[in-house]
N, C-alpha and C positions, 0 to 999 in steps of 0.2 A: 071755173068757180067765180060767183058774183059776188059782192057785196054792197048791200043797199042800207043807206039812212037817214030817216027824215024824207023818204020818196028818190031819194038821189042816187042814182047807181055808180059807183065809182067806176073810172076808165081804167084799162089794165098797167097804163104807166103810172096810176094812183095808188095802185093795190098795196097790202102788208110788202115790206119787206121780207118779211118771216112772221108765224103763230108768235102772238106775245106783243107782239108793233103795231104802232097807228098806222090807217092807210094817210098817206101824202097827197089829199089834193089840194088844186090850184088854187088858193086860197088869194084875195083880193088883198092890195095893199094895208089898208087898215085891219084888217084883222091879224096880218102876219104881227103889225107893231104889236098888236093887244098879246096874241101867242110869244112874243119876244119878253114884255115886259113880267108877265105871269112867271115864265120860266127863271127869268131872274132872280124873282121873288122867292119862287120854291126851293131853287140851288140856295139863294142866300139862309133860307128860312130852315133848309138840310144844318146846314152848317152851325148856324145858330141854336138846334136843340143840342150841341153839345159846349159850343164856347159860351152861352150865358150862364149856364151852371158852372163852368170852372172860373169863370170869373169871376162868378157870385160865391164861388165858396167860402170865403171869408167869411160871408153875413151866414152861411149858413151855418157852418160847422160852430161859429157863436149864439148862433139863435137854437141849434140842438145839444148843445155843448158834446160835438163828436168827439168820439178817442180820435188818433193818428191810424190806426187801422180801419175804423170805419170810412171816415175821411176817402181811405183808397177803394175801400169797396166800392163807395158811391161813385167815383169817379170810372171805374174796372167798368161796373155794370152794362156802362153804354158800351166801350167797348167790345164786349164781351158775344153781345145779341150783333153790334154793327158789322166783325167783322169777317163774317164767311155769310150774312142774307142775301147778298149778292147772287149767290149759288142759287139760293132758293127761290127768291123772288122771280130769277131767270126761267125756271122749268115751272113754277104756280101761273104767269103770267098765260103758258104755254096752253098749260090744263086746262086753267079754268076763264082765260079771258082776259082781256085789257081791262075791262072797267070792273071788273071785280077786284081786279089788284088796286086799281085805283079806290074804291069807295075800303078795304082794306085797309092801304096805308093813311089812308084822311082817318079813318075811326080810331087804328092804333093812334095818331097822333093825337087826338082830339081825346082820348080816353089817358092817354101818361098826363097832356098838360091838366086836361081835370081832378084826376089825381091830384098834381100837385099843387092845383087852386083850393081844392076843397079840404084838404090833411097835409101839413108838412110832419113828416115822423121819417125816421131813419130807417125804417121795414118803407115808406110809401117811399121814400126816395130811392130806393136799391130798386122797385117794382116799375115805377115811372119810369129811371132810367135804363134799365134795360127793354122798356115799351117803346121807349122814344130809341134807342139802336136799330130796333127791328125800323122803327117808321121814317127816322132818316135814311136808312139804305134804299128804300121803296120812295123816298121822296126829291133824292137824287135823281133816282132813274124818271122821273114823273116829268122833274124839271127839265130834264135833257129831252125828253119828247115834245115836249112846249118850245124848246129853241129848235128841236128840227123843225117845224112846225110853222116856224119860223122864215127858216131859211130856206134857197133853189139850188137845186144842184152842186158843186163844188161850197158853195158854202153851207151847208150839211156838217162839214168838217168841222166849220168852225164851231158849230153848235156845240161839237161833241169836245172840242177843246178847252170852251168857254166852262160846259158844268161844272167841272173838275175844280178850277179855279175857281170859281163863285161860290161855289163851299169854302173852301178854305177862307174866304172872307170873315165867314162865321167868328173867327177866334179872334181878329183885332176888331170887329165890328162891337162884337157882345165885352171888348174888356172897356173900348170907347164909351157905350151907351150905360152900363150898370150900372159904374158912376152915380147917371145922373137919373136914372128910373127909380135905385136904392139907396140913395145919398144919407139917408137915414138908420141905413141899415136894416130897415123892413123890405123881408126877403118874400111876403105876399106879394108889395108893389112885382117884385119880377116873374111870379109864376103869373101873376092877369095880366103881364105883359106878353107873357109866350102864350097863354091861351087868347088873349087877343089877334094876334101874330096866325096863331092858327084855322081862326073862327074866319079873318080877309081869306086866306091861302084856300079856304074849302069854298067860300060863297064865290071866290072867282075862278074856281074849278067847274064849280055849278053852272056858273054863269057861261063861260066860253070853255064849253070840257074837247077833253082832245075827239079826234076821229075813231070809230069804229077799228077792232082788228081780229085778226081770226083765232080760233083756239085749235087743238088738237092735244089727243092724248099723251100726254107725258111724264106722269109722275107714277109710279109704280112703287108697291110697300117697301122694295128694294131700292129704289132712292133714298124714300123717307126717314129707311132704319140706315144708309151709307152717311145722309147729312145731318141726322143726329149725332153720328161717332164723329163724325167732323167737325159739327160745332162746338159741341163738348171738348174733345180737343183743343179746338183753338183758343175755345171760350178759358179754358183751364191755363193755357200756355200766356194770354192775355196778364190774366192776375198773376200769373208765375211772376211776368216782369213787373209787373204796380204794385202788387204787394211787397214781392224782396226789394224792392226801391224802397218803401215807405215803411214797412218793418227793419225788417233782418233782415239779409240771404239767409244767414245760421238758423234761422227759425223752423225748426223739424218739418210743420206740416206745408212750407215755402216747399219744399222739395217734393213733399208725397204731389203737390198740382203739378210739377212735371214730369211726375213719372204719369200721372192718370194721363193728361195731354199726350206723352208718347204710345203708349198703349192704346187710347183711342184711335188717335191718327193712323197707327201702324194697326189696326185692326182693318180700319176703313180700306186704309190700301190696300190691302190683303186679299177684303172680298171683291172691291173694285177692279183688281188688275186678273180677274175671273171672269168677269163679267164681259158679253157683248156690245151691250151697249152703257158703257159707264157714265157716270154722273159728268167726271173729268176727263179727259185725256190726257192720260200718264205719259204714254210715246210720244204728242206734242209736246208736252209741258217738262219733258227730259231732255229734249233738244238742245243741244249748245247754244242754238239762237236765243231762243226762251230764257235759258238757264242764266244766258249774259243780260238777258234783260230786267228778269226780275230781280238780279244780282244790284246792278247798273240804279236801280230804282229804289230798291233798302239803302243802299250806300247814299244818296243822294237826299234821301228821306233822313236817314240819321246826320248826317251831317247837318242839316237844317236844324235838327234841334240845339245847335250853336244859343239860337234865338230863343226857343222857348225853356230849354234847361240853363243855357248857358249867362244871356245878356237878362233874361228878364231874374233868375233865381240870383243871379248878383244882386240886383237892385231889390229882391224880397231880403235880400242879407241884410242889407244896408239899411232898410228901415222905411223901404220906398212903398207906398198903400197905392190904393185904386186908385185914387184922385189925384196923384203924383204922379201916375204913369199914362192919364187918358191923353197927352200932346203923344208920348212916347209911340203910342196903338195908334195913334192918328198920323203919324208921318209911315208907320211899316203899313197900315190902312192904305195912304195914297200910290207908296210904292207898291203894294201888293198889285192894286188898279192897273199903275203902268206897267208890269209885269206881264200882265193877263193880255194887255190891251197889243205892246210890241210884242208878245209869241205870235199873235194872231197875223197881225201887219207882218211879220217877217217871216212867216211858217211857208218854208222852203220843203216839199216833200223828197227833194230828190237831196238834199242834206237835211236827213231830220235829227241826227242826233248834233248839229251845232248850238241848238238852245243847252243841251245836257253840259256842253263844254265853256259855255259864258256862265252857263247857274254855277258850276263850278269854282272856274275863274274870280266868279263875285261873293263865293262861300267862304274862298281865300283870302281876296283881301280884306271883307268885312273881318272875320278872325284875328288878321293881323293886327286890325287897324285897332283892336279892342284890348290887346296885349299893352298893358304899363297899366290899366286901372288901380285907383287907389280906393281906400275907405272913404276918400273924399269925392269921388264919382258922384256924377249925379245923371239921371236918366240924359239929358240932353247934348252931353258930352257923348252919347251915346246915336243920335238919331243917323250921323252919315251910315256907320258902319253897318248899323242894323236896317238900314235903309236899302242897302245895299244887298243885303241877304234875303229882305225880304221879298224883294224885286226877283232874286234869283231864284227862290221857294216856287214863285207862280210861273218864272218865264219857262222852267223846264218840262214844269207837269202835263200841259195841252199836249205838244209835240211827242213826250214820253207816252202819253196813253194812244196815240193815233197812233206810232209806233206796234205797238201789241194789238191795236185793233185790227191794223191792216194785216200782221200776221192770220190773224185770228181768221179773218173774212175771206181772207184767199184760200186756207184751208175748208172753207164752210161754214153755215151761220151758226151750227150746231156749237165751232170751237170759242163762239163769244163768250161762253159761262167761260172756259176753260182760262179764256183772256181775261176774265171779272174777279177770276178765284186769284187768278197771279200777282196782277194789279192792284187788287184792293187787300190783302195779304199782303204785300208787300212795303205799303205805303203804311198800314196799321201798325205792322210787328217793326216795321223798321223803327215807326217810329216811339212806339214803346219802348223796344230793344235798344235804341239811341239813347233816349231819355235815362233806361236803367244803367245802362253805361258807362255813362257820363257823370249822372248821380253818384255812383259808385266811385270811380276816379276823381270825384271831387273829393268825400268823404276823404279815400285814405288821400289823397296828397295834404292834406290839412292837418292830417293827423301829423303828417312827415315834419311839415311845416310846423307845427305847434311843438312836436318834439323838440328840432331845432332852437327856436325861439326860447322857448321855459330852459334849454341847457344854459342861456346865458345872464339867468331871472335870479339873479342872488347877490343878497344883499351887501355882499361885500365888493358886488360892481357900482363905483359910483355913478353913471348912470341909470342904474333901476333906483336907488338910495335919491338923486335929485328927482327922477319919476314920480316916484310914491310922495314927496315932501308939497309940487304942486299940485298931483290929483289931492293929498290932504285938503290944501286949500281950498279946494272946492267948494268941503264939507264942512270946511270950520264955522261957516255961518252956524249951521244947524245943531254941533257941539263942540264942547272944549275936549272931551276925553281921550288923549292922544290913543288908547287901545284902541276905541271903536274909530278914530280917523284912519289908524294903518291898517283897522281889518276892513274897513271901506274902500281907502285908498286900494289896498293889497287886491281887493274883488273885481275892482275898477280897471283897474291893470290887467289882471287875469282873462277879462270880458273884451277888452282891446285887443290882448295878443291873439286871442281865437279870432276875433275878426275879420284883424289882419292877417293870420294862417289863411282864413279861407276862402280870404280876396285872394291871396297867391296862389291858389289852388286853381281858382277860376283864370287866372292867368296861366295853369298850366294846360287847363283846359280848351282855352283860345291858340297857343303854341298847338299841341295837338290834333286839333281839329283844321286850324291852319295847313298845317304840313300835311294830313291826310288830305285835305282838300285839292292841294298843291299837287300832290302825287295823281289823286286822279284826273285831275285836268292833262297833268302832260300824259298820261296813260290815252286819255282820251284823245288829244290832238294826235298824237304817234299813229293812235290808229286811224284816224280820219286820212293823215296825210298818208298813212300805205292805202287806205283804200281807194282814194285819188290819184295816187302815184298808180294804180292798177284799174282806174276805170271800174272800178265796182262800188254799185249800188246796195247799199246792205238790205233793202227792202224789195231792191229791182226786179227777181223771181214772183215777189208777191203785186205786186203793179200788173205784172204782166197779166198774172196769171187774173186779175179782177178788172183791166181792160176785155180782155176775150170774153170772159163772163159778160159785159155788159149788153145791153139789145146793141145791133146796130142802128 
């Protein structure tokens, strides 16, 4: 089989790696830079349709005046579409061609940011954002083709290490820039920011589009109706966890989305593990190796939300706004960079789970180091610790995905969806499931905390009695009337002791998250060092087996 374009017939060490893939040819120094810097752009620009709306939420949810449950819809939405497209994108790619997925995800994206240029309303925001989920999943993958693209041979790797982390840039990048895009609080300026954002990202697609790649039949009305029940599922299992975090758990119909999520999913499996040729692979993806690794990757993934439930929703306690926190995004910003940058420099194939046990090691003692905060905190007393975490967030995930890749590819190209559903499932729910988690254990330890504290709030303790006499002071400029100073005073106090409950809370949260971190680290060196102590390579069967594969 040939493939020819623009008159050029590629050589057979150029060809697809598989239907769905750009061919690889030798491309000349300067264009690989152009192919390098695009890809950047697209992974950062993935990343970025979800962290400038959470960072912008403030201005939004003021400029629509959102209830607290809409609030979470809007946020759900993206996730909802982002986290099983992976699946699908993988077998459309197959069907119907490279550059149709491509002009695809350029139009979904270019159709949510317009939306949000031309109507902001709370039906357009729930629509957008779940437009822009489907179009970052598809514009991850875009960007990771533009850094293979890029790179020769062994460094291929690093391409595929790099995308992962250049997304996640998105979240300290979009809380850095909003700031200063919406310093006004006009939430227009930041949707012409993203539709600008988007309008470069498609004219330099245009301009230097990827390589040609083959297609082949692949998608059957029996996929279509398997990853329906699946997205639904996940989609439903998604808001399970955003909602009972931002509502209730107790809230009736919180519960009816996990029963629909399980009955979907357990529908899908049902007719999937019948089936010939399934969507997934159930036997690979049960495998004790699989099992420990997408295991190995939630855990990893929650634990990281230390940073964004834990350090950052302290400082939303405390009365910390966007403009107070942009040095804060800007130092876990530059750690993130060096994160990305030493996985790369140090990505040992033949130990590749040693990134997993420093990200580890540095989840613990950022944790540690955050335990004693007061109500007197302020973001900057915070930069080592979180600095430290957010360095470990990026240094695990390249290593961890090449991890699952290399499974995947040693079993066949066909298993890469199967490694995309793991992966990317894993890293979402984890970190949803982290976030609801956590949220949750802050709530009631506060409450525990507030209990305690109000047993010892009566007046015939003379320290609550000299308390209340200088918050009076406060107010007495503004009246003399001793009732209305003790029922202000009394409020005043009231509104301190919750405070401080739920700084203590977050301090139980950092113990906690500590100690589990601690735990898997030594979990993880124990088992490094018997598999060293026994000369075994945990990936080594799969090495082998994709040396022999390759030409001589």
């Amino acid at each position: 089989m040939s493939l020819e374009s623009n008159g050029y017939t590629f050589k057979p060490h150029e060809m697809p790696f598989m239907a769905g893939s750009p061919a690889s040819p030798d491309h000349p120094v300067r264009r690989r830079i152009f192919y390098f810097l695009i890809g950047v752009l697209l992974s950062v620009t993935a990343g970025l349709q979800n962290g400038i709306l959470m960072a912008a939420m403030p201005q939004l949810q003021a400029s629509l005046a959102l209830q607290v449950d809409q609030v979470g819809w809007i946020q759900v939405s993206y996730y909802m579409t982002y986290a099983c497209m992976s699946i699908f994108f993988f077998k459309f790619r197959q069907h119907f061609g490279l550059q149709h997925f491509v002009r695809t995800v350029l139009f979904l994206l270019l159709i949510a940011n317009v939306l949000q240029a031309l109507n902001i309303s709370f039906t357009v925001e729930i629509i957008a954002r779940g437009i822009s989920g489907i179009a970052a999943s598809g514009l991850m993958v875009l960007g990771m083709f533009y850094l293979l693209q890029s790179m020769k041979g062994n460094g291929k790797l690093i391409a595929l290490a790099l995308t992962t982390g250049l997304m996640q840039l998105g979240t300290p990048l979009a809380q850095i820039t909003v700031p200063f895009i919406a310093g006004d609080g006009n939430i227009h300026t930041i949707t012409l920011f993203q539709l600008s954002l988007t309008l470069l990202c498609i004219g330099l697609v245009i301009w230097l589009p990827i390589p040609p790649g083959v297609h082949t039949k692949a998608l059957s009305w029996l996929d279509l109706i398997c990853f329906s029940l699946f997205a639904i599922g996940i989609a439903t299992l998604c808001a399970f966890f955003t909602q009972g975090r931002t509502i209730s758990w107790d809230t009736p119909w919180i519960g009816y989305l996990l029963i629909i999520s399980i009955i979907c999913i357990g529908i899908a499996i049902l007719i999937e593990s019948q089936r010939k040729s399934p969507i997934l692979d159930w036997q690979w993806l049960t495998t004790r190796q699989i099992i420990t690794f997408g295991l190995m990757s939630a855990i990893v993934r929650m634990l990281i939300s230390e940073q964004t439930v834990g350090a950052a929703g302290l400082m939303k306690s405390l009365g910390m706004n966007n403009d107070q926190m942009v040095t804060f995004y800007t130092v876990t910003f530059i750690a993130s960079i060096v994160g990305i940058i030493l996985s790369v420099i140090t990505f040992n194939i033949l130990d590749i789970r040693k990134p997993i046990s420093i990200a580890l090691l540095g989840i613990a003692i950022g944790s540690f180091i955050d335990i004693g905060v007061g109500v007197q905190t302020r973001p900057e007393q915070l930069y080592i610790s979180q600095a430290i975490i957010a360095f470990s967030a990026l240094y695990f995930m390249g290593p961890m995905m090449l991890e699952g890749l290399i499974r995947a590819l040693a079993k066949g190209p066909s298993h890469i969806m199967s490694f995309s559903a793991i992966f990317g499932l894993s890293q979402t729910l984890g970190g949803l499931g982290g976030a609801a988690l956590f949220s949750q254990f802050i709530t009631y330890r506060t409450k525990e905390h507030l209990a305690d504290m109000t047993s010892y709030l009566s007046l015939t303790n003379p320290q609550v009695t000299l308390g209340l006499k200088q918050l009076s002071a406060i107010f007495s400029p503004l009246t003399t009337d001793p009732i209305i100073l003790q029922s202000q005073a009394t409020t005043l106090l009231i509104r301190q002791t919750s405070l401080e409950a739920q700084v203590l809370a977050y301090n139980d949260l950092f113990i906690i998250i500590g100690v589990g971190a601690s735990i898997a680290f030594i979990y993880s060196i124990i088992s490094r060092i018997y598999y060293r102590y026994h000369k075994i390579n945990i990936i080594g069967k799969e090495l082998a087996v994709l040396m022999q594969s390759m030409p001589k």
